[in-house]
GUMARDREN-473167 format. One record per residue: residue in one letter; x, y, z of N, C-alpha, C in turn. Coordinates in pm, whole numbers. Example, Ala and Ser with C-alpha at 12.3 -4.5 7.8 and 13.67 -1.06 7.14 Angstrom:
BEGIN
<r><resn>A</resn><n_east>1319</n_east><n_north>-569</n_north><n_up>780</n_up><ca_east>1230</ca_east><ca_north>-450</ca_north><ca_up>780</ca_up><c_east>1320</c_east><c_north>-330</c_north><c_up>780</c_up></r>
<r><resn>S</resn><n_east>1285</n_east><n_north>-225</n_north><n_up>708</n_up><ca_east>1367</ca_east><ca_north>-106</ca_north><ca_up>714</ca_up><c_east>1290</c_east><c_north>3</c_north><c_up>787</c_up></r>
end
This chain:
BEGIN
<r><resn>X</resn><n_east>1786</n_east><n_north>13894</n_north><n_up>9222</n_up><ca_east>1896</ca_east><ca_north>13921</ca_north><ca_up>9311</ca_up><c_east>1977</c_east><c_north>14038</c_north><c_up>9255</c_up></r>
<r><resn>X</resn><n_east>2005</n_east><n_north>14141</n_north><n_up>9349</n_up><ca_east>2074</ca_east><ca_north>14276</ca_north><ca_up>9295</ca_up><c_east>2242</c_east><c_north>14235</c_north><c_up>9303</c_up></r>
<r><resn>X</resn><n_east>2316</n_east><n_north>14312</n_north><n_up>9215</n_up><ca_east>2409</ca_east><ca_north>14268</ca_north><ca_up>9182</ca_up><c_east>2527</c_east><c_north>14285</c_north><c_up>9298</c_up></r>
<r><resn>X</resn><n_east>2493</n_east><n_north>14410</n_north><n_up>9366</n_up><ca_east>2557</ca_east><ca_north>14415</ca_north><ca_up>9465</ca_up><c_east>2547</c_east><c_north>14327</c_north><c_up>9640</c_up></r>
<r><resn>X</resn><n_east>2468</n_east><n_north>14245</n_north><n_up>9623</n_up><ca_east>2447</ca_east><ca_north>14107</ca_north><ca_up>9753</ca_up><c_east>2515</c_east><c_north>14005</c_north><c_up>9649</c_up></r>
<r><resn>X</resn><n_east>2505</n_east><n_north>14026</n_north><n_up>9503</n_up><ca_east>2602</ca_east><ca_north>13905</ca_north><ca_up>9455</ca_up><c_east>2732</c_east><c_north>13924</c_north><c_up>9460</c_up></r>
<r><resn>X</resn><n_east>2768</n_east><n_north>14041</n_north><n_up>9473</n_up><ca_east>2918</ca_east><ca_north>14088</ca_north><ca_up>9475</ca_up><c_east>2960</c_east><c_north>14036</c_north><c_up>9630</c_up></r>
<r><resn>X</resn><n_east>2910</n_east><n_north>14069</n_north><n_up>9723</n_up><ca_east>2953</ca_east><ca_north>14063</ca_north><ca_up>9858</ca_up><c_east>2910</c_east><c_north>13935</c_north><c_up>9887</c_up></r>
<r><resn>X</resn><n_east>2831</n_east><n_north>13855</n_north><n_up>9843</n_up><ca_east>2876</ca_east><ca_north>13712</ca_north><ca_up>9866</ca_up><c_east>2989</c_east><c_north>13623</c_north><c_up>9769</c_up></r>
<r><resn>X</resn><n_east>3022</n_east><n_north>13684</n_north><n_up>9670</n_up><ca_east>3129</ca_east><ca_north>13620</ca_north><ca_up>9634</ca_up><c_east>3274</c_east><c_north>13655</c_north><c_up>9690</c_up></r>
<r><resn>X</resn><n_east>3253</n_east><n_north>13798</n_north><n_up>9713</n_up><ca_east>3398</ca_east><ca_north>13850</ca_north><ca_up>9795</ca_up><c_east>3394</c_east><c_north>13765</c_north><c_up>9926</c_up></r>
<r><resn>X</resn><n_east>3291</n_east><n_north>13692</n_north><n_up>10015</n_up><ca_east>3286</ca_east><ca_north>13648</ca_north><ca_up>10138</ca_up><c_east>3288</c_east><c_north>13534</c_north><c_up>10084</c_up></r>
<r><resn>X</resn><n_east>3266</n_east><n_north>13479</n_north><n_up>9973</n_up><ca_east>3292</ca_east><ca_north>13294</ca_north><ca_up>9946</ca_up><c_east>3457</c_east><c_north>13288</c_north><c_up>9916</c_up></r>
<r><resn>X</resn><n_east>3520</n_east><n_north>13419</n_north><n_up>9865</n_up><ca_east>3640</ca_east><ca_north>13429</ca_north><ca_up>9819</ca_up><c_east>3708</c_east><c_north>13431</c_north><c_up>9952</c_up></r>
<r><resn>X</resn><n_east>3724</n_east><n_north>13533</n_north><n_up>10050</n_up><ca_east>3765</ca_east><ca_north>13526</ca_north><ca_up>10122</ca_up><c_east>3768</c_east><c_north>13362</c_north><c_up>10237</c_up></r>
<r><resn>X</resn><n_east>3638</n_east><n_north>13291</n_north><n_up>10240</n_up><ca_east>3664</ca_east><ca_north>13186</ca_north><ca_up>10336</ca_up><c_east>3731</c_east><c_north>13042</c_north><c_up>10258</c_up></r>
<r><resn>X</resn><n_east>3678</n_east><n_north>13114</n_north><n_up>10119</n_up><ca_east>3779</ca_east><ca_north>12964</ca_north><ca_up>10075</ca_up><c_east>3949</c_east><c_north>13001</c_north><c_up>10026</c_up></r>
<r><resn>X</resn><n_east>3977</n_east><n_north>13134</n_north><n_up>10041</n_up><ca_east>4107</ca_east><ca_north>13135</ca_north><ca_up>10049</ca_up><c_east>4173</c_east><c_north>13129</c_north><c_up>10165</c_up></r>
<r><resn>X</resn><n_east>4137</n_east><n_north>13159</n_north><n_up>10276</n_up><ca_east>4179</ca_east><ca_north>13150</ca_north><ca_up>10433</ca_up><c_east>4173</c_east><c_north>12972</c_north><c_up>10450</c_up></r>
<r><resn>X</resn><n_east>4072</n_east><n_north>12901</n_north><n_up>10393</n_up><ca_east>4066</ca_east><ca_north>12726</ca_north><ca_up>10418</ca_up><c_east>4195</c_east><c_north>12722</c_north><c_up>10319</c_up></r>
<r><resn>X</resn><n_east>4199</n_east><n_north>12739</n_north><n_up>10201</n_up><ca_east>4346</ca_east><ca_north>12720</ca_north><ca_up>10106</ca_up><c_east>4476</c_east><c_north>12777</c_north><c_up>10205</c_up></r>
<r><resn>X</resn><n_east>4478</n_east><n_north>12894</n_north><n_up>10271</n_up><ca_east>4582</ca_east><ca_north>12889</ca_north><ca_up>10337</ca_up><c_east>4617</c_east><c_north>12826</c_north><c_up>10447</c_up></r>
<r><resn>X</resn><n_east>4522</n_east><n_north>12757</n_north><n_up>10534</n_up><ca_east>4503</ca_east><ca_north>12674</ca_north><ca_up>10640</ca_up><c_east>4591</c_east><c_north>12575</c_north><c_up>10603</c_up></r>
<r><resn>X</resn><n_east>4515</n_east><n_north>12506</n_north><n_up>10496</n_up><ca_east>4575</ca_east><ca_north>12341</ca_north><ca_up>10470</ca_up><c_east>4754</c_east><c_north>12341</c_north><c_up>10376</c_up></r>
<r><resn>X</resn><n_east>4731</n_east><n_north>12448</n_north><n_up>10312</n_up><ca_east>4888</ca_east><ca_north>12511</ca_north><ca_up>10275</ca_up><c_east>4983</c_east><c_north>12467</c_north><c_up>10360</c_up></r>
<r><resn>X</resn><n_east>4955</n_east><n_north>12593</n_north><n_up>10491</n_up><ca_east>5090</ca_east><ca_north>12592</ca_north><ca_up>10524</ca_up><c_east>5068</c_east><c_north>12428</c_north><c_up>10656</c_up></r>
<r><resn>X</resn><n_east>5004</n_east><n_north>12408</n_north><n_up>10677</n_up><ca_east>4977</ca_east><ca_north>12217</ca_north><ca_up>10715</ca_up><c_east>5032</c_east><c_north>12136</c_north><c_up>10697</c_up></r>
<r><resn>X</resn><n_east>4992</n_east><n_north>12111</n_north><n_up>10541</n_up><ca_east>5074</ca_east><ca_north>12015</ca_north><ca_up>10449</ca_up><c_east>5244</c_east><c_north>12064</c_north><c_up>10440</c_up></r>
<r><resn>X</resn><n_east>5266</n_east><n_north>12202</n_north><n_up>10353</n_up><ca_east>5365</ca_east><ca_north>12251</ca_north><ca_up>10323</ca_up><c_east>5487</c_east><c_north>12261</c_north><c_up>10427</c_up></r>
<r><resn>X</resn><n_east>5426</n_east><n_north>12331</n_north><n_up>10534</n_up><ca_east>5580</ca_east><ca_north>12405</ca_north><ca_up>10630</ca_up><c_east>5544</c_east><c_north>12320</c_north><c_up>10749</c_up></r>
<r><resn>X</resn><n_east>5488</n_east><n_north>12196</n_north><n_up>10734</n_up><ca_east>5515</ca_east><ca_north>12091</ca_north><ca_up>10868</ca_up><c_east>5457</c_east><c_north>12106</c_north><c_up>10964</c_up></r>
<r><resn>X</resn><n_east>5330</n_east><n_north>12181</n_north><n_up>10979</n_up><ca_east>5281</ca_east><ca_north>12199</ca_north><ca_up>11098</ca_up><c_east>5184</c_east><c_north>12111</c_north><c_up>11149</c_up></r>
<r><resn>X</resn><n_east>5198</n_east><n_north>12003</n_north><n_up>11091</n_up><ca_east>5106</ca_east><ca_north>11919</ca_north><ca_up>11106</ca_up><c_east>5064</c_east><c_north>11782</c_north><c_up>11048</c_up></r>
<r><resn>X</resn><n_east>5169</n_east><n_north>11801</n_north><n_up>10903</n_up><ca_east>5200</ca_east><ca_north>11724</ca_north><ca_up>10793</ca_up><c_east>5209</c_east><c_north>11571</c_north><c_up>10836</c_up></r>
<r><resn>X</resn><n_east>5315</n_east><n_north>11561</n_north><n_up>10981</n_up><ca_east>5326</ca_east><ca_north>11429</ca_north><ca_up>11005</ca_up><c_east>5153</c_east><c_north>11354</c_north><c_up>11081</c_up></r>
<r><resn>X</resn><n_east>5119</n_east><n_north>11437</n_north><n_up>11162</n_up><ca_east>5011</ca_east><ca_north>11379</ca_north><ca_up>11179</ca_up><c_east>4870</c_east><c_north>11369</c_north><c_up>11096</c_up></r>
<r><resn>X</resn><n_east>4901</n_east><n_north>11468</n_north><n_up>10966</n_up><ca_east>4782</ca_east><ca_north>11432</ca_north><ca_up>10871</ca_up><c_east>4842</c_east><c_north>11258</c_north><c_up>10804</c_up></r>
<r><resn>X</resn><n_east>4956</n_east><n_north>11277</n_north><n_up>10773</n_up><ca_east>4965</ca_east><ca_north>11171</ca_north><ca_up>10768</ca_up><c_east>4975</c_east><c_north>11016</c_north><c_up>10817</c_up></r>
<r><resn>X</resn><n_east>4989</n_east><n_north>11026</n_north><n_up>10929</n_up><ca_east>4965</ca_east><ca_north>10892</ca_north><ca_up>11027</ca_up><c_east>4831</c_east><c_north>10884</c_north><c_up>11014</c_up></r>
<r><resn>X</resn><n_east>4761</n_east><n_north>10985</n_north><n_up>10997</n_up><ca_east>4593</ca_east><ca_north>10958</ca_north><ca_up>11059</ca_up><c_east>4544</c_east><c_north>10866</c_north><c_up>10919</c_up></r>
<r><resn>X</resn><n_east>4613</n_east><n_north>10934</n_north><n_up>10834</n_up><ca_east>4492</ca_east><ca_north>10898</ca_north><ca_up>10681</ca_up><c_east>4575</c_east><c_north>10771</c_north><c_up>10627</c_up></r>
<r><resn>X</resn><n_east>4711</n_east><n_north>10749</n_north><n_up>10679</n_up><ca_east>4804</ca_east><ca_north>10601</ca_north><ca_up>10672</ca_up><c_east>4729</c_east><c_north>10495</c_north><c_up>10721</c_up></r>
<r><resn>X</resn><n_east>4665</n_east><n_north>10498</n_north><n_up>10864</n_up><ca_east>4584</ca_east><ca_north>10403</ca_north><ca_up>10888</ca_up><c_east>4458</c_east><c_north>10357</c_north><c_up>10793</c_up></r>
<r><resn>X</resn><n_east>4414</n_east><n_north>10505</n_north><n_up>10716</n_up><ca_east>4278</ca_east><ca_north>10447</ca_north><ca_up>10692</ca_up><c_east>4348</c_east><c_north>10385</c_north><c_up>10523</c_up></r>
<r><resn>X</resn><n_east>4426</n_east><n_north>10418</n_north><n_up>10455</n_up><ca_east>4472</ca_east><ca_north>10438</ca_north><ca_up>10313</ca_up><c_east>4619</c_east><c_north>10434</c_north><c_up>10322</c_up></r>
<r><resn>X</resn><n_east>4678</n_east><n_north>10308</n_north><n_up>10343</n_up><ca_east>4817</ca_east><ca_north>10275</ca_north><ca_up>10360</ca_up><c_east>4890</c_east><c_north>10328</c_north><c_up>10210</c_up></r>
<r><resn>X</resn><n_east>4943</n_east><n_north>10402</n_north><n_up>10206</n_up><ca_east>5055</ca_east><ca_north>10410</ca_north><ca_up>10094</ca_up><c_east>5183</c_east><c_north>10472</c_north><c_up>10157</c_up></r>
<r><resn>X</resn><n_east>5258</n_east><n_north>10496</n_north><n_up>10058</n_up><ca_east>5439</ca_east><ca_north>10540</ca_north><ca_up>10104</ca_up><c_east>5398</c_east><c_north>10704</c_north><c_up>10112</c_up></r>
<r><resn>X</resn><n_east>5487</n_east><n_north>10768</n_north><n_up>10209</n_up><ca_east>5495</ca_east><ca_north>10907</ca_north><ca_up>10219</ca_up><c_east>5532</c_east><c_north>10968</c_north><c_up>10115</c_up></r>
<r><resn>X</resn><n_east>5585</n_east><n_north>10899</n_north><n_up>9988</n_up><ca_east>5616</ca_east><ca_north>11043</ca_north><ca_up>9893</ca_up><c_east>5468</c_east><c_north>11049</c_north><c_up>9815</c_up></r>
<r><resn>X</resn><n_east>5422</n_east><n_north>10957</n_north><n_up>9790</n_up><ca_east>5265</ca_east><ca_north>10916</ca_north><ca_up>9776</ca_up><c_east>5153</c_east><c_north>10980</c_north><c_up>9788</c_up></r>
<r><resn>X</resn><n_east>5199</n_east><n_north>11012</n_north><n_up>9980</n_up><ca_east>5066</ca_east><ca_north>11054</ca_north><ca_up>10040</ca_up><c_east>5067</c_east><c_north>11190</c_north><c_up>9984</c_up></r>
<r><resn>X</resn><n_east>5262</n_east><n_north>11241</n_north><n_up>10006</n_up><ca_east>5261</ca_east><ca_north>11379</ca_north><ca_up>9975</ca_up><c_east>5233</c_east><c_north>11453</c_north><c_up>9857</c_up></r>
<r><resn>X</resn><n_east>5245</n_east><n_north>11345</n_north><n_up>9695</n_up><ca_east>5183</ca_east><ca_north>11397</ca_north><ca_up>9582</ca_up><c_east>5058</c_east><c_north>11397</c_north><c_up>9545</c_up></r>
<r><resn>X</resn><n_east>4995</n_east><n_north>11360</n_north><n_up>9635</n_up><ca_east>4830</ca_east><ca_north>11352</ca_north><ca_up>9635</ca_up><c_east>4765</c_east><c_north>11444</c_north><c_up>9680</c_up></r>
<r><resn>X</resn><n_east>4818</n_east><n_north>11495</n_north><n_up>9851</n_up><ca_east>4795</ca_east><ca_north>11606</ca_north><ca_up>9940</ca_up><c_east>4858</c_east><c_north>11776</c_north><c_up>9835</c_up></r>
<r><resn>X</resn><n_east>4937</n_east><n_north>11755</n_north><n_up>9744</n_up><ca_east>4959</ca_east><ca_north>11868</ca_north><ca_up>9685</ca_up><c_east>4865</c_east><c_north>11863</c_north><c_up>9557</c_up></r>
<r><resn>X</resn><n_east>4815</n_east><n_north>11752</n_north><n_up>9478</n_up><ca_east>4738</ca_east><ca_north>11744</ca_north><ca_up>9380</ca_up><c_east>4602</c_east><c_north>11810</c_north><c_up>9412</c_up></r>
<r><resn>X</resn><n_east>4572</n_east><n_north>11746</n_north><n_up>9563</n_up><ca_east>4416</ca_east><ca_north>11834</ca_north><ca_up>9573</ca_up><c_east>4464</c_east><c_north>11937</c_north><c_up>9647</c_up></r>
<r><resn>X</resn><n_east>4527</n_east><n_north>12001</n_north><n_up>9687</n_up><ca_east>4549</ca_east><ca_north>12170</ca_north><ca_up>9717</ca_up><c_east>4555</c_east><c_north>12207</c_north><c_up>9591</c_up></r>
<r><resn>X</resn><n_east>4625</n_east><n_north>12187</n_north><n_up>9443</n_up><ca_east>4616</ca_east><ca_north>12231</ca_north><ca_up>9334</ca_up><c_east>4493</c_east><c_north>12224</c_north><c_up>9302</c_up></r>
<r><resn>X</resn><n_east>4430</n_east><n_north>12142</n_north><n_up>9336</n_up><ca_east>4304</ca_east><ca_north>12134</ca_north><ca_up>9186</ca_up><c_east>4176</c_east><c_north>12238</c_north><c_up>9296</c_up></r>
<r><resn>X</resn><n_east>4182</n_east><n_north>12263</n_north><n_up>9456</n_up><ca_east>4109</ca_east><ca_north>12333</ca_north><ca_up>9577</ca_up><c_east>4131</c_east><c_north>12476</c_north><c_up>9488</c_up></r>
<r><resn>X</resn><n_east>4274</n_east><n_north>12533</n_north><n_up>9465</n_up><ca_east>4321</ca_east><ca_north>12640</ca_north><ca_up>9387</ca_up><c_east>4264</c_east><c_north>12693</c_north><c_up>9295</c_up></r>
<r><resn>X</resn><n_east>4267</n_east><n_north>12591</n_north><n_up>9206</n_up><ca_east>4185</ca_east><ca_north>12618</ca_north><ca_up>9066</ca_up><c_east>4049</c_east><c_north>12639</c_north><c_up>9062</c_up></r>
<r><resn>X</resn><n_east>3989</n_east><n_north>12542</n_north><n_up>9115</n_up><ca_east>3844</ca_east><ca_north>12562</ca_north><ca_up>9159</ca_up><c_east>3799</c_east><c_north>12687</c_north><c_up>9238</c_up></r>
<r><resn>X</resn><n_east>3895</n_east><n_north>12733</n_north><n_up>9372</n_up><ca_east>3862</ca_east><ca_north>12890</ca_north><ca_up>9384</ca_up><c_east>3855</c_east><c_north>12978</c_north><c_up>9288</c_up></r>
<r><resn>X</resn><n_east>3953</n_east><n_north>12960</n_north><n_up>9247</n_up><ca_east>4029</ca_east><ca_north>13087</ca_north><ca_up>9133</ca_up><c_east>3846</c_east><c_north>13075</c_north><c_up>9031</c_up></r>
<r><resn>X</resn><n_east>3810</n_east><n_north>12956</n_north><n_up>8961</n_up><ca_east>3733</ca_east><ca_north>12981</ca_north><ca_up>8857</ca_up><c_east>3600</c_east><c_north>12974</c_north><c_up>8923</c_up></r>
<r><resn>X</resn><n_east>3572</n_east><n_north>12922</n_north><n_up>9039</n_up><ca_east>3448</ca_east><ca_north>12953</ca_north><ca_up>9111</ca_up><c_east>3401</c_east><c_north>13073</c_north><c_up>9200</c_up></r>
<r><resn>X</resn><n_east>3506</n_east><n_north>13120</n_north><n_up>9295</n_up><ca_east>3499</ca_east><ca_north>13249</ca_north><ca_up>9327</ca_up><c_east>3554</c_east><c_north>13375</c_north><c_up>9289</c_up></r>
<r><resn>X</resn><n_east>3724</n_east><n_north>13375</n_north><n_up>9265</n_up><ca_east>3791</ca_east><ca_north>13500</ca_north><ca_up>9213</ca_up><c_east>3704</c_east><c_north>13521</c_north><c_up>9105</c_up></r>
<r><resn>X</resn><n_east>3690</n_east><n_north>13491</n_north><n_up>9006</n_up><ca_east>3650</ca_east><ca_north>13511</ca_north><ca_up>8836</ca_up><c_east>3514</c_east><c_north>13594</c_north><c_up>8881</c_up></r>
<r><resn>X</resn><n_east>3437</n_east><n_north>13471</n_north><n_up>8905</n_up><ca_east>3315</ca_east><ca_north>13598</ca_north><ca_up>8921</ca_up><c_east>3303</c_east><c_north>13692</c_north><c_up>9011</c_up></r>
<r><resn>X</resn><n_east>3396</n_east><n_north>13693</n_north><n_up>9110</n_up><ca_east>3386</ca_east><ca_north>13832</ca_north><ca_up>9201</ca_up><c_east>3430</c_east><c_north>13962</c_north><c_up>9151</c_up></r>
<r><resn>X</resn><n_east>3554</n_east><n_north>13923</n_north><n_up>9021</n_up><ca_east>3596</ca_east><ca_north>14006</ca_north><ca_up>8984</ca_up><c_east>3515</c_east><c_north>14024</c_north><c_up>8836</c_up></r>
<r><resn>X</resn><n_east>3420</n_east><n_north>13942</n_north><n_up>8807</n_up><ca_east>3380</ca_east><ca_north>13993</ca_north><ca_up>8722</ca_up><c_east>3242</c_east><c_north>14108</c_north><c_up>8745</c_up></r>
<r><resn>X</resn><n_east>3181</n_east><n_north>14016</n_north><n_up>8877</n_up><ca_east>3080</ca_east><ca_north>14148</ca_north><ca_up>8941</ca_up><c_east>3126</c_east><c_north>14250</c_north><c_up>8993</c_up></r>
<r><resn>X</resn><n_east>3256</n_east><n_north>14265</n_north><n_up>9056</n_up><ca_east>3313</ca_east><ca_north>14439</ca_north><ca_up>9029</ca_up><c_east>3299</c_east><c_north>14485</c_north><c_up>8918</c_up></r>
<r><resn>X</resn><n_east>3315</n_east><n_north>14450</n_north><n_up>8794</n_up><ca_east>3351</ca_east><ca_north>14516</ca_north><ca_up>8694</ca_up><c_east>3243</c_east><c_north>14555</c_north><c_up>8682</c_up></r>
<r><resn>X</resn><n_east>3177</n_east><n_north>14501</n_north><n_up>8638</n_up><ca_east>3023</ca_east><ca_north>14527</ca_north><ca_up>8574</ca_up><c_east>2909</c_east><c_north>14635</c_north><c_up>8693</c_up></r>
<r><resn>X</resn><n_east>3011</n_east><n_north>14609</n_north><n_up>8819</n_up><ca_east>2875</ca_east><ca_north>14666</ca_north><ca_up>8944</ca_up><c_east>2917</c_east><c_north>14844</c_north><c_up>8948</c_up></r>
end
C-alpha cells in the first residue's frame, strides 16, 4: 500500500469521525436533543439525570481520545513522512 492512499484514508477516517464527534457534541452539550437521548436510553437503563449526563460526557471523552490516537496521530504522522 503506497503511502499516499494511506494518507487520504486517514485524512477521510479523520474527517468522518470528527464530524460524528461534533454531531453527538453539540446533542448532548447545547440541548438539541439531550432530553430525548435521554428519555429513550432511561427506559432501557433507568438511572438519575446527573448520571446519565456523566456517562454521555465520559464516552464523548474517551470517542476524543481514541480519534485523536487512532486517526489525527497517524494522519499527521503520514504527512510528515509523505
Amino acid at each position: 500500500m503506497e503511502i499516499e492512499m494511506l494518507t487520504r484514508f486517514f485524512m477521510w477516517c479523520t474527517i468522518v469521525n470528527l464530524s460524528l464527534l461534533l454531531v453527538s457534541f453539540s446533542v448532548v452539550a447545547f440541548g438539541f436533543g439531550g432530553d430525548a437521548v435521554y428519555q429513550i436510553h432511561s427506559k432501557w437503563f433507568p438511572m438519575p439525570r446527573d448520571t446519565f449526563n456523566a456517562v454521555i460526557y465520559l464516552l464523548i471523552g474517551m470517542y476524543k481520545v481514541c480519534v485523536f490516537v487512532f486517526n489525527i496521530v497517524p494522519w499527521i504522522a503520514l504527512v510528515i513522512i509523505g
